[in-house]
BADOKE-567930 format. One line per 4 residues: their letters; for each residue x, y, z of C-alpha. Coordinates in steps of 0.1 Angstrom, whole numbers, plus 5000, padded with zeros to 4 digits. Example, Ala and Ser with C-alpha at 12.3 -4.5 7.8 and 13.67 -1.06 7.14 Angstrom:
2
AS> 5123/4955/5078 ~ 5137/4989/5071
***
This chain:
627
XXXX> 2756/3041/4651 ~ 2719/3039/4670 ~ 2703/3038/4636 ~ 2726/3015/4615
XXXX> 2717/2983/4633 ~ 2681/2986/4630 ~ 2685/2990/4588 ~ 2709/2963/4590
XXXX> 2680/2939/4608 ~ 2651/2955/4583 ~ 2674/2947/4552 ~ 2679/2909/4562
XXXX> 2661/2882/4547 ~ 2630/2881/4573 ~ 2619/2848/4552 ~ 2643/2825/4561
XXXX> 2630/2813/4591 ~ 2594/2803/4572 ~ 2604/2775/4554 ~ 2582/2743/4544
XXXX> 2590/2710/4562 ~ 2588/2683/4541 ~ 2591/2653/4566 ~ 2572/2626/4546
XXXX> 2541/2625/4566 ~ 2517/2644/4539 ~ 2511/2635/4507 ~ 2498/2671/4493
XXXX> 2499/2702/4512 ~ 2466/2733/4499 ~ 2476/2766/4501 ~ 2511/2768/4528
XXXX> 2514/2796/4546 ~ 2548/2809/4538 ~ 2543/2826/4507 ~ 2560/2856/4504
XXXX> 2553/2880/4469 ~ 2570/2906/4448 ~ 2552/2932/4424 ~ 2575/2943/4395
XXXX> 2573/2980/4393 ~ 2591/2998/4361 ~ 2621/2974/4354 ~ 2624/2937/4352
XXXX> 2639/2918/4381 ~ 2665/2890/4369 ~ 2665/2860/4391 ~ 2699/2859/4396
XXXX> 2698/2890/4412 ~ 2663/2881/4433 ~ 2687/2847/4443 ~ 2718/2863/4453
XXXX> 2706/2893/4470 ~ 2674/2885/4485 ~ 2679/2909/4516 ~ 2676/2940/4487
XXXX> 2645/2926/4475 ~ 2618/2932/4500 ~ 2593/2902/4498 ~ 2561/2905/4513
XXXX> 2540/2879/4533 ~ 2510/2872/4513 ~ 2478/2871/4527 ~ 2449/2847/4526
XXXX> 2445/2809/4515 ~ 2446/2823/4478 ~ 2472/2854/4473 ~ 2452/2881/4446
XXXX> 2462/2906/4435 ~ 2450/2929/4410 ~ 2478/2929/4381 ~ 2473/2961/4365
XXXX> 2494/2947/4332 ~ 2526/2944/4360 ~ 2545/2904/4367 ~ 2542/2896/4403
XXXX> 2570/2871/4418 ~ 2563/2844/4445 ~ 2589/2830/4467 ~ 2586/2796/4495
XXXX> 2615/2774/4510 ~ 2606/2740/4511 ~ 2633/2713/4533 ~ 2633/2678/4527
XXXX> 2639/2668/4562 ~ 2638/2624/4547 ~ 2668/2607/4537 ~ 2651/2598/4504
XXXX> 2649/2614/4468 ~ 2612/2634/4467 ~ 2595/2639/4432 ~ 2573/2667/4438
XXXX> 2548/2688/4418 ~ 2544/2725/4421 ~ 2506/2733/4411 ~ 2490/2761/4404
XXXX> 2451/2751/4396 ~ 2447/2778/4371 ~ 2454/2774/4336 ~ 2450/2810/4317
XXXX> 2482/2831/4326 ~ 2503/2850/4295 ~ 2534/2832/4312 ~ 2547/2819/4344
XXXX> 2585/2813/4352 ~ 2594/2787/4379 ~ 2631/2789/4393 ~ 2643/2764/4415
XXXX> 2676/2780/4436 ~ 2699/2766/4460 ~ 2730/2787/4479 ~ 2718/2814/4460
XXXX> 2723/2797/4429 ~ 2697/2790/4399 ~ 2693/2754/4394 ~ 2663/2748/4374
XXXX> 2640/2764/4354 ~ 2609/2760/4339 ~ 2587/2777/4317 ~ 2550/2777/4304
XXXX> 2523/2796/4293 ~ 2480/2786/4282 ~ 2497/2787/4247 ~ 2520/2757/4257
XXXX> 2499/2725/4240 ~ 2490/2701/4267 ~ 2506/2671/4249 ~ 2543/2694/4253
XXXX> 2544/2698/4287 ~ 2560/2675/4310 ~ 2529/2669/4332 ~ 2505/2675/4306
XXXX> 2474/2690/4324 ~ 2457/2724/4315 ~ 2469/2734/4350 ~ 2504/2752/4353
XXXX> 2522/2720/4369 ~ 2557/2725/4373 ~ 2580/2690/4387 ~ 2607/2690/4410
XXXX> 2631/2667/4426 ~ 2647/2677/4461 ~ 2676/2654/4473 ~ 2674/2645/4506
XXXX> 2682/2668/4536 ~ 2682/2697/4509 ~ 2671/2725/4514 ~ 2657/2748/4486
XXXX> 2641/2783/4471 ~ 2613/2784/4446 ~ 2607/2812/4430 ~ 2577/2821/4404
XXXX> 2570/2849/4384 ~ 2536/2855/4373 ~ 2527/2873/4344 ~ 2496/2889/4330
XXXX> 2486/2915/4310 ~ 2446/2913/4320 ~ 2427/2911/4350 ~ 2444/2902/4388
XXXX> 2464/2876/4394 ~ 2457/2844/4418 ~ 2478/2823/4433 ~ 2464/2789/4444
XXXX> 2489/2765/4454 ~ 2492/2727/4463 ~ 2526/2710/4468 ~ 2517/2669/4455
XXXX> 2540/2641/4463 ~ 2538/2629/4426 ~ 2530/2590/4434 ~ 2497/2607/4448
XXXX> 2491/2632/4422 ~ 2494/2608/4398 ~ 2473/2580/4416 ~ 2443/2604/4427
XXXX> 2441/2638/4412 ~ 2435/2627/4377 ~ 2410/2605/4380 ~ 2390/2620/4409
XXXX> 2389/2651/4386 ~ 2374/2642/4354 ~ 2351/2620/4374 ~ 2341/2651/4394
XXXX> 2339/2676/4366 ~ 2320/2649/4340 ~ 2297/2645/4367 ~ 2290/2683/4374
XXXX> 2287/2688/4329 ~ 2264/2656/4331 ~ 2239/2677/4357 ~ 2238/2711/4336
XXXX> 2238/2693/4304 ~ 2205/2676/4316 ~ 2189/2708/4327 ~ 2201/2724/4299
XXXX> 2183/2700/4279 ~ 2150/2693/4303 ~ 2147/2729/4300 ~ 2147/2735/4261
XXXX> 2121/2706/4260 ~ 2100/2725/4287 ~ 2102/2751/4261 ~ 2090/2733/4235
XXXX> 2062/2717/4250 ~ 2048/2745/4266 ~ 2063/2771/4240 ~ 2073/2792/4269
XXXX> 2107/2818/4267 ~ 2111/2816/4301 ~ 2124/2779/4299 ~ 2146/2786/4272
XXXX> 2160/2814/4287 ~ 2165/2792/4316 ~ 2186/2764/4297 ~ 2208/2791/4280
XXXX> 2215/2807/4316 ~ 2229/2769/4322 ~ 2243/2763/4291 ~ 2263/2803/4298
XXXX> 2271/2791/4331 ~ 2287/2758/4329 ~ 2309/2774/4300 ~ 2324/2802/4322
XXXX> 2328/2776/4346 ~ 2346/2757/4318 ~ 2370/2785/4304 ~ 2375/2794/4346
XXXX> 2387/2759/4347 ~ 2406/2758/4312 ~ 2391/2731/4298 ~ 2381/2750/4266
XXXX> 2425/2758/4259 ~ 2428/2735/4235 ~ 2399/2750/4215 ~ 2408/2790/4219
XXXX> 2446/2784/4228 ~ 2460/2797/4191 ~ 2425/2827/4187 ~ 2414/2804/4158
XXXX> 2381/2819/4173 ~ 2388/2852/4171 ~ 2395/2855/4207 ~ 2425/2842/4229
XXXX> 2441/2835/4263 ~ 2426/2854/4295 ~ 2403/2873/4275 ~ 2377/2846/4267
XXXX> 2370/2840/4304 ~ 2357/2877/4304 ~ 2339/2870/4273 ~ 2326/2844/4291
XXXX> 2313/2859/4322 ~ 2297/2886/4298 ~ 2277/2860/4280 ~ 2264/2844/4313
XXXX> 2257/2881/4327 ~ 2234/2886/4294 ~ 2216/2854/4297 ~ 2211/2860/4338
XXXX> 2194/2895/4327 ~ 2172/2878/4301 ~ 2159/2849/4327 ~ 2154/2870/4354
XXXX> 2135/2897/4337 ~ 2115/2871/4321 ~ 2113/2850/4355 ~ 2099/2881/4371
XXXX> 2081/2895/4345 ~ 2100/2925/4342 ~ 2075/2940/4312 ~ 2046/2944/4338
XXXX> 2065/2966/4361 ~ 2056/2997/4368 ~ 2088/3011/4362 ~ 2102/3010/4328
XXXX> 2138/3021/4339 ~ 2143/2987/4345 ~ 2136/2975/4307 ~ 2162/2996/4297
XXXX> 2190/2997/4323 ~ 2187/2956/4313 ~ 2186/2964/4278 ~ 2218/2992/4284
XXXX> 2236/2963/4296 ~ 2230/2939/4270 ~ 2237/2963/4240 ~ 2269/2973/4266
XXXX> 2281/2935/4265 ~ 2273/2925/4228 ~ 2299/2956/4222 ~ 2326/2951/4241
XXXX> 2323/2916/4228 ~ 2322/2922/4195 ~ 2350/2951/4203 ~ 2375/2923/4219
XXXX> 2368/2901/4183 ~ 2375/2933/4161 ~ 2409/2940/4178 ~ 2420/2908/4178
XXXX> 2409/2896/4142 ~ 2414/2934/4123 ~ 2441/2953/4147 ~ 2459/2924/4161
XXXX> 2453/2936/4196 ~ 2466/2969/4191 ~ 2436/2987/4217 ~ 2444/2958/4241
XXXX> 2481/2961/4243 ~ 2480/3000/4238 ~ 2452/3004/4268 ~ 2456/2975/4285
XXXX> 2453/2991/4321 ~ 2420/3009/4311 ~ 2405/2985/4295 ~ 2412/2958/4319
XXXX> 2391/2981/4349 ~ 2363/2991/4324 ~ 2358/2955/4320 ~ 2362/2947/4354
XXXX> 2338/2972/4362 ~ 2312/2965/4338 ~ 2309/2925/4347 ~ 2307/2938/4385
XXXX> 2276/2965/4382 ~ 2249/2940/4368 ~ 2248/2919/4396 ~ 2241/2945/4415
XXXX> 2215/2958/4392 ~ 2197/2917/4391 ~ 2204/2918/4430 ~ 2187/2952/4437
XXXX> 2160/2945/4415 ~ 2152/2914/4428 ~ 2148/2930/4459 ~ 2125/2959/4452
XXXX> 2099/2931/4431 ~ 2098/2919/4470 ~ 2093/2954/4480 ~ 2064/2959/4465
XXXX> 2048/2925/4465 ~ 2054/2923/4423 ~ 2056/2883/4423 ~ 2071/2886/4454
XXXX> 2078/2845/4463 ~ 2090/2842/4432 ~ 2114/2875/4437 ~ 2121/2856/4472
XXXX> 2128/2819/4461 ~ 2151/2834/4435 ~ 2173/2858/4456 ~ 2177/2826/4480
XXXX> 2190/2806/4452 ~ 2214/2831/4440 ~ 2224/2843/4470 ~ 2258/2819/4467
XXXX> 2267/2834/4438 ~ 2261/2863/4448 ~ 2281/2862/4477 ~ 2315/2843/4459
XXXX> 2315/2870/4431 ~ 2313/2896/4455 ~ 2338/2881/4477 ~ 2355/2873/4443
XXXX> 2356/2909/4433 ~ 2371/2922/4467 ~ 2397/2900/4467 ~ 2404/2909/4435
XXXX> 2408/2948/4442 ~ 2425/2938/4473 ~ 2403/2949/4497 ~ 2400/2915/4516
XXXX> 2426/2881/4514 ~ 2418/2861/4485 ~ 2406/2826/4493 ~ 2395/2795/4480
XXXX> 2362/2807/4482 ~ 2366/2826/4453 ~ 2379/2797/4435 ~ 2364/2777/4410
XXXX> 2353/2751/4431 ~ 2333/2773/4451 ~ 2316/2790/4421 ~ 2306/2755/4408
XXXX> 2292/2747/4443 ~ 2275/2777/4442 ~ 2258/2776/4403 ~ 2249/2739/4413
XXXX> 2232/2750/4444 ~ 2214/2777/4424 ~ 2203/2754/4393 ~ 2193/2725/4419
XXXX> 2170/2753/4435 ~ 2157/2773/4406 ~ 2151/2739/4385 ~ 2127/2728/4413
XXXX> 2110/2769/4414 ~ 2103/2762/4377 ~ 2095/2723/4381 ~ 2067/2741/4405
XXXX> 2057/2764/4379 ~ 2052/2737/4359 ~ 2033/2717/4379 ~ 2012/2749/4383
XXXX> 2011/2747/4349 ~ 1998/2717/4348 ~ 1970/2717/4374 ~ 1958/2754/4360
XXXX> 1963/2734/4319 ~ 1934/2707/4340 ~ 1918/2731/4358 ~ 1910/2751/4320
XXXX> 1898/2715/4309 ~ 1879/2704/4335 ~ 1858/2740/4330 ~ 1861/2742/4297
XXXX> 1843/2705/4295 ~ 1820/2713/4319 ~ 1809/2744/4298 ~ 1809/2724/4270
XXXX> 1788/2698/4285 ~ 1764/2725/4300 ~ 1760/2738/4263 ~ 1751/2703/4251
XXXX> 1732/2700/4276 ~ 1715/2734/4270 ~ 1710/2722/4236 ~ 1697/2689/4235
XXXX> 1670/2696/4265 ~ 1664/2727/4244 ~ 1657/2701/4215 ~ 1637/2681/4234
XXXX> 1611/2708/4247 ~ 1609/2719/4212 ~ 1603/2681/4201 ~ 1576/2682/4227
XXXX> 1562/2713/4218 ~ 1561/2703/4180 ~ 1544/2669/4188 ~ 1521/2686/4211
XXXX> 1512/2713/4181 ~ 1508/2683/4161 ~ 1489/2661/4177 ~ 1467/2688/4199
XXXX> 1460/2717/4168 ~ 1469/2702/4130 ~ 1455/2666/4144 ~ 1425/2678/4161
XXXX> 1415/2705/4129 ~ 1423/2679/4104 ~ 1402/2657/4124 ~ 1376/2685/4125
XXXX> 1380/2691/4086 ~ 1374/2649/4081 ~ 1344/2646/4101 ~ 1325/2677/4090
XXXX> 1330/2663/4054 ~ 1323/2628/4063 ~ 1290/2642/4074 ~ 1282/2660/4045
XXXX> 1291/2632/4025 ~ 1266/2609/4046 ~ 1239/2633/4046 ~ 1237/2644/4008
XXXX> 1245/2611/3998 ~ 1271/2622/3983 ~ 1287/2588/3960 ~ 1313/2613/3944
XXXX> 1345/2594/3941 ~ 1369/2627/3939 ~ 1347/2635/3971 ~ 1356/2599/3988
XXXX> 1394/2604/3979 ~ 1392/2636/3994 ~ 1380/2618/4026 ~ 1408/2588/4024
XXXX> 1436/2619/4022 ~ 1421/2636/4051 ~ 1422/2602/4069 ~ 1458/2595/4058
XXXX> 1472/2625/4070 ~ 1456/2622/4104 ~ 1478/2592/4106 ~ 1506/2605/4098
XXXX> 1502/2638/4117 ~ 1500/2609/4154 ~ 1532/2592/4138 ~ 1555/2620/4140
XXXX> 1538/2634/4170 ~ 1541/2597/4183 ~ 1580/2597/4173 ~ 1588/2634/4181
XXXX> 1576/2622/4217 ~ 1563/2586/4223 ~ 1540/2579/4250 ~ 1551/2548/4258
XXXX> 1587/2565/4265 ~ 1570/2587/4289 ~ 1547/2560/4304 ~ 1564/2528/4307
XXXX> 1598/2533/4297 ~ 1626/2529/4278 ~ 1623/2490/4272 ~ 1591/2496/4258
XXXX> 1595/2524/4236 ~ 1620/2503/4218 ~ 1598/2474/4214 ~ 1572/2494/4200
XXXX> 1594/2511/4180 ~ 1608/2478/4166 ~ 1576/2467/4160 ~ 1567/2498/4139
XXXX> 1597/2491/4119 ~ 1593/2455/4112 ~ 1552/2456/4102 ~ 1567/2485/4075
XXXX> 1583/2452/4059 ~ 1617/2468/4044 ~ 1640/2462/4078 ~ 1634/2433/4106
XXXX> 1648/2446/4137 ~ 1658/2419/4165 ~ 1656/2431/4195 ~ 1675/2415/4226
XXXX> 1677/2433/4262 ~ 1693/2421/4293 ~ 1691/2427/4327 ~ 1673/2460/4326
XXXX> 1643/2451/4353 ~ 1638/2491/4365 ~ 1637/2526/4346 ~ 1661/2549/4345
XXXX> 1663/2583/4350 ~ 1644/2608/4322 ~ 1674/2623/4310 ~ 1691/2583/4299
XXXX> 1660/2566/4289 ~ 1655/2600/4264 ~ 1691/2604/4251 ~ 1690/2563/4243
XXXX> 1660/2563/4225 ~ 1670/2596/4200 ~ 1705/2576/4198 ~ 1687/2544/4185
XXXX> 1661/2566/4162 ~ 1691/2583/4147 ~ 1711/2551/4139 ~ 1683/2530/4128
XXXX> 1673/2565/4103 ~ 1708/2562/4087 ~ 1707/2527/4082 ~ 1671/2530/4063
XXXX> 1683/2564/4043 ~ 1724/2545/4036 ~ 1731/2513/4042 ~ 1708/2497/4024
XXXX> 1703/2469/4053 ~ 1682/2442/4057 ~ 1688/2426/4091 ~ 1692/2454/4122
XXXX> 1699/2436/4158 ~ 1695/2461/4185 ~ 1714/2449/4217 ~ 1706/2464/4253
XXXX> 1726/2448/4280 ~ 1727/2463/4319 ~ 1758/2453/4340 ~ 1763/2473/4372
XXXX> 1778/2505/4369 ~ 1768/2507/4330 ~ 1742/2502/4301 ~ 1757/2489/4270
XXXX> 1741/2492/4238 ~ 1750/2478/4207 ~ 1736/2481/4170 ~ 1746/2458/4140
XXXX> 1736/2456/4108 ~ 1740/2436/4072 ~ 1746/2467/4054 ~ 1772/2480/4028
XXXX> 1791/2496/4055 ~ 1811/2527/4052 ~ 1848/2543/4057 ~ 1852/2555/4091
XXXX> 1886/2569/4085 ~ 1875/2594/4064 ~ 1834/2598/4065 ~ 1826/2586/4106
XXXX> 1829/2622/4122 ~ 1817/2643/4090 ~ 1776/2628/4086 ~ 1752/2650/4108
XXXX> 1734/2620/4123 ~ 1770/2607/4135 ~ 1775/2640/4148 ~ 1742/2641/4169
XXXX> 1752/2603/4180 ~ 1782/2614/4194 ~ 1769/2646/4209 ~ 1739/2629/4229
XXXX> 1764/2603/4238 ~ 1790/2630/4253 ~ 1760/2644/4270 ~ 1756/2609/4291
XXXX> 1791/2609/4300 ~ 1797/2579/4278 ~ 1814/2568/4249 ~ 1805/2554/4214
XXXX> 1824/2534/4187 ~ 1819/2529/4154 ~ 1832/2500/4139 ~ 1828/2497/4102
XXXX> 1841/2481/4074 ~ 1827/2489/4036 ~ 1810/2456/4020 ~ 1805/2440/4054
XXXX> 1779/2464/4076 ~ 1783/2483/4110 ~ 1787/2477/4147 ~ 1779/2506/4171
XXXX> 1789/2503/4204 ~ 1775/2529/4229 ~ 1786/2525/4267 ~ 1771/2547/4293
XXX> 1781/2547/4331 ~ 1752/2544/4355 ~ 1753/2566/4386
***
């Protein structure tokens, strides 16, 4: 008699006073507290038992914002009371924001009774389903003052199951939820798109993996977000690619894994770690994913799902356990490249940026095995939040690395150019002091013994009275050589280079050219009142000896004018001639004298043009900046 009142109070219906108020004052209401949930053990419970008996049928509270629990291949029921406490007719919807259950019964009961029921599954096409969302949306209409019991059973074969709830007034579902969410979800696809695609063209242009790896990653993640969110059903709802229902979001979060393990490794340069173990544990779980995927295609395309639906339970933890160990692995690794300073900012800016993932797949994956409430934080939302946060930060880590890039790309020019120019320089001064030396050789031992040789014969000549006219020719060679021997001393290094300049070498050299009779030079210079350095007034002179040589040996001119023109920060110099021109396209880098042009002109800083056309003569433009 002590005992029987206290079954009789556990047996009743502990529920009943938890009911949802519906008084007209919200327009949606996330997650409600009085959720109560039912695991089906061996045997299937009918509804009209659950709604006549509900005192046999122990219900539990649920916990958390999110009920999850982990399935195990079993149907879970849920049960709220919901009151319209109006005097008006209430359309409501019932929605759960997930889209990839085998099946979900809803059961509207009053007094016990069963008076509605609905049913749907991700194979139920969009277009047939009375509120036609990829979301399991179920309508209801409550009269007023009634009161009312919803019950939903929950079925899926793989993974846990979730149950996030909202409760719309229909006028404001239908007003703001679908248009605030494909604005919100095209915007989010509109930012990973871009860095999918600013990252393969970072790949391209500086033919690094690392980019492309990086784009992929993105690419990976936005699709799991994607099949989270069930926006892919239409595509994989009837397995036309040989893979269906639940089982493609696994698939999914596979893919991403693999792509994560190839970015990081190559973010953090895996290859140059001491430690190879960490090559290959990533590789184990790469080869480990590529099978299971290509497993879950086999059973479903050649054994109909017969492993699946045999070993459901077993292969639903292996899974689970497999998708949960690499992050770990990334994580831990991560950690130790900090631990011993092996690109250790890098290691640092990256664990920072993953760190939100991190956390909402942990927290994900705890809720899942029941070890803490499930939440909205492991919801979609949150996860899409959290890849955003980690793209926005690891899309600025690599636009650093490519402004690294960049500066270490100018840095290698600027040296390389100024090696180069120290070559040429090397080169042409080396030139020079053997030009001198040459002239010198020239002019102080062939010039002075041929000298020698034409004065000791000129003196036997005079003193023998020598009228021999092979004798006298002898003499006029002797004399003719002499002279040429001081011209190409005098050229090799003029004196009045040295001496007075660059304004009077060329007018002595113009006037050498012109008394020859085959070319008349005009010579014009402006505003050059002072010398310049050595080094200028050299490399000028060789440029106009080398021009003036090729139009004498091929252009076959007859008119030269020779320009020099000084304005403040530069000396221009400019070269014409009535010649039979040439093709610049294809002949104005490949002649040797253009060649040494150029080279002296580099030298000076400066810059030359050619300008050329064939039957009309050439302009050379030389500008060189002043310092």
């Amino acid at each position: 008699m002590i005992l029987f009142p206290s079954f009789y109070l556990f047996a009743q219906d502990k529920t009943k006073d938890d009911i949802i108020d519906y008084d007209g004052s919200w327009k949606k209401l996330d997650s409600p507290e009085e959720i109560y949930f039912l695991p089906e053990l061996n045997e299937n419970f009918p509804i009209e038992k659950l709604a006549a008996f509900p005192q046999v049928y122990k219900f539990q509270k649920a916990r958390g914002s999110v009920p999850t629990y982990w399935a195990g291949g079993r149907a879970y029921w849920f049960r709220f009371e919901l009151k319209n406490s109006t005097n008006l007719i209430q359309n409501l919807l019932i929605h759960l924001h997930l889209s990839l259950y085998d099946e979900i019964a809803f059961y509207v009961t009053e007094n016990k009774k069963v008076i509605d029921k609905q049913t749907l599954s991700w194979k139920t096409p969009q277009q047939n389903r009375i509120i036609k969302h990829r979301d399991f949306i179920f309508p209801t209409t409550i009269q007023p003052r009634q009161q009312v019991v919803y019950y939903l059973k929950v079925r899926k074969k793989f993974g846990s199951i979730s149950f996030p709830l909202t409760i719309w007034e229909k006028n404001n579902f239908d007003y703001f939820y679908p248009t605030n969410d494909h604005y919100n979800w095209g915007f989010i696809s509109g930012i990973f798109a871009f860095v999918f695609f600013i990252s393969l063209l970072l790949s391209l242009v500086f033919n690094e993996k690392l980019y492309m790896y990086y784009g992929i990653y993105v690419l990976a993640a936005l699709s799991f977000i994607y099949t989270m969110q069930g926006y892919f059903i239409r595509f994989y709802g009837d397995g036309a690619l040989g893979i269906e229902g639940d089982k493609v979001r696994y698939i999914a979060a596979m893919i991403l894994l693999i792509t994560n393990i190839f970015f990081v490794r190559s973010y953090l340069r895996w290859d140059l770690l001491k430690n190879p173990l960490f090559q290959w544990y990533s590789n184990f779980f790469i080869i480990l994913f590529c099978i299971l995927i290509s497993m879950s295609f086999l059973d479903h395309l050649a054994l109909n799902d017969y492993l699946f639906d045999t070993f459901t339970v077993s292969i639903t933890f292996l899974v689970s356990l497999a998708i949960c160990i690499p992050p770990f692995f990334v994580f831990g690794t991560t950690i130790y490249c900090i631990v011993i300073k092996h690109f250790q900012k890098d290691a640092s800016y990256y664990l920072l940026a993953n760190l939100p993932v991190f956390f909402i797949a942990f927290y994900s994956g705890l809720s899942t095995y029941e070890f803490v409430p499930g939440s909205f934080i492991a919801g979609i939302d949150y996860f899409v939040i959290a890849f955003l946060i980690e793209i926005m930060a690891l899309s600025g880590l690599l636009a650093y690395r490519v402004k690294m890039i960049q500066n270490t790309s100018e840095k290698l020019l600027i040296e390389k150019n100024f090696i180069q120019q120290q070559r040429t320089q090397a080169v042409l001064e080396a030139e020079e002091r053997e030009r001198i030396r040459i002239a010198r050789d020239l002019h102080d031992g062939i010039g002075q013994t041929l000298a020698a040789a034409r004065m000791t014969l000129g003196n036997y000549i005079s003193q023998k009275k020598i009228k021999d006219t092979g004798m006298q020719n002898s003499l006029d060679l002797l004399e003719e050589s002499i002279k040429e021997v001081r011209e190409i001393s005098h050229n090799m290094m003029p004196n009045s280079l040295t001496k007075f300049g660059l304004t009077s070498a060329l007018k002595q050299f113009s006037n050498k050219i012109n008394a020859l009779g085959n070319l008349e030079i005009d010579l014009q210079i402006v505003g050059v009142k002072e010398r310049f350095d050595e080094k200028t007034e050299m490399m000028l002179y060789r440029i106009v000896q080398e021009i003036i040589s090729n139009i004498i040996k091929h252009a076959e001119a007859q008119k030269v004018s020779i320009e020099l023109v000084k304005h403040e920060h530069e000396l221009i110099l400019i070269i014409e001639d009535d010649g039979k021109g040439f093709d610049t396209i294809n002949s104005g880098s490949n002649g040797i004298g253009l060649k040494n042009i150029a080279t002296r002109v580099e030298y000076l800083n400066g810059s030359v043009n050619f300008d050329s056309t064939i039957g009309r003569g050439t302009s050379v433009v030389v500008e060189v900046p002043l310092l």
